[in-house]
C-alpha positions, 0 to 999 in steps of 0.5 A: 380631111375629106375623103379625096385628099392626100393622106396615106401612112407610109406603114400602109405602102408596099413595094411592088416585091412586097405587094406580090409576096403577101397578096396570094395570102390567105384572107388576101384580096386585091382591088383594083381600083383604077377606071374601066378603060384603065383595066381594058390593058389587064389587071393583076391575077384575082383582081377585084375591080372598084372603079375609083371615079364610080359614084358608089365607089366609097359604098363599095369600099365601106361594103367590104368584109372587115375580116379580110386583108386588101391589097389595093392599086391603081395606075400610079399609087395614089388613087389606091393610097387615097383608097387605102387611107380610108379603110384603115381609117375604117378599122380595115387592114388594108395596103398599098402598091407603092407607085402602082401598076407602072411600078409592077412592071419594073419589079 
């Protein structure tokens, strides 16, 4: 599978209630990975930004500490799904907003 196809563990995918409740957690980051124009409308409170679409994003992914947990959103849930497949492939304890920053404000 290559790194920009579809495979993401529903274990890995948090409703937006959930997302919320665990990323202000200690040892929590939250990496937004949608792409600077996408940001430029706001971000989640301690977003990190790693634009998914930058040609070092996956350096940038695999460049983060292991010992942290990731919280990881886009627009939609996919991108960050796609993001969040790779790091757990990577040994990395990572989630996922389910439906992404569309699905944040309908919580």
């Amino acid at each position: 599978m290559s790194f920009f196809s579809f495979g993401k563990s529903s274990e890995t995918d948090l409703s937006p209630a959930e997302f919320e409740a665990r990323m202000n957690q200690e040892g929590a980051r939250v990496i937004d990975v949608r792409s600077d124009g996408e940001i430029s409308q706001g971000t989640l409170p301690n977003a990190e930004h790693i634009d998914f679409f930058d040609s070092s994003f996956k350096s940038n992914l695999e460049a983060l500490p292991k010992e942290n947990t990731y919280y990881v959103y886009c627009r939609s849930g996919m991108r960050s799904g796609k993001a969040v497949s790779h790091l757990t492939k990577l040994g990395y304890k990572a989630f996922n907003l389910k439906g992404g920053i569309m699905a944040w404000g309908r919580r």
